[in-house]
C-alpha positions in Angstrom: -17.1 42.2 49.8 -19.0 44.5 47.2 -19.2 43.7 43.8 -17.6 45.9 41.4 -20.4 48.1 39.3 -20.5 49.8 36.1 -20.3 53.6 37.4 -23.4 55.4 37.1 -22.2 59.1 36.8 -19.9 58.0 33.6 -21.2 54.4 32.2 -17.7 53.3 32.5 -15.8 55.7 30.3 -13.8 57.0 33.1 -14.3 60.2 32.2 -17.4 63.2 31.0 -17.3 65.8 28.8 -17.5 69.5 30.8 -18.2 73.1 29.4 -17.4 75.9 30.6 -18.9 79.1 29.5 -17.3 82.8 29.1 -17.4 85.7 28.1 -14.4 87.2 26.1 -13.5 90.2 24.0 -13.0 89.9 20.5 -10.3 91.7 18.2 -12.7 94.4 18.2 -13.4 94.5 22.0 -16.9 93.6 21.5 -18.1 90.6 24.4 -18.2 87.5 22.3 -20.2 84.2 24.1 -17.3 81.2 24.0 -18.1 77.4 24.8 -14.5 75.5 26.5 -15.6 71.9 25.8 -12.8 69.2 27.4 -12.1 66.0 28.9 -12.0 65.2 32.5 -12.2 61.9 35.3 -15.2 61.8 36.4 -15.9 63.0 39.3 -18.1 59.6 40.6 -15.6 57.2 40.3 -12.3 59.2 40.0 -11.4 57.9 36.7 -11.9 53.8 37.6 -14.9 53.4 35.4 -16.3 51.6 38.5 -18.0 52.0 41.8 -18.3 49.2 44.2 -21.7 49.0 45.9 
C-alpha cells in the first residue's frame, strides 16, 4: 500500500490562493484593472493535504 505524502501542488495546506483578473467599470464608466484574490482546495489533492504515491 502507498505511503501517504505531503502534497506537492499545495505543501499540505489543503488549499492555494487563486486570482482572477477583470476588467470593470468604475462610477465613472471608465475600465478599471481589478485583482479577485480567494481561497480554494487545491486542485492536486482535493483539499486532503495529501497524495499517496
Amino acid at each position: 500500500m502507498a505511503e501517504p505524502q505531503v502534497c506537492p501542488g499545495c505543501a499540505g495546506r489543503r488549499g492555494t490562493e487563486k486570482v482572477q483578473h477583470t476588467v470593470e467599470a468604475d462610477g465613472s464608466g471608465w475600465q478599471v484593472h481589478r485583482e479577485h484574490r480567494y481561497w480554494s482546495p487545491c486542485g492536486r489533492c482535493g483539499g486532503a493535504g495529501v497524495v499517496y504515491g
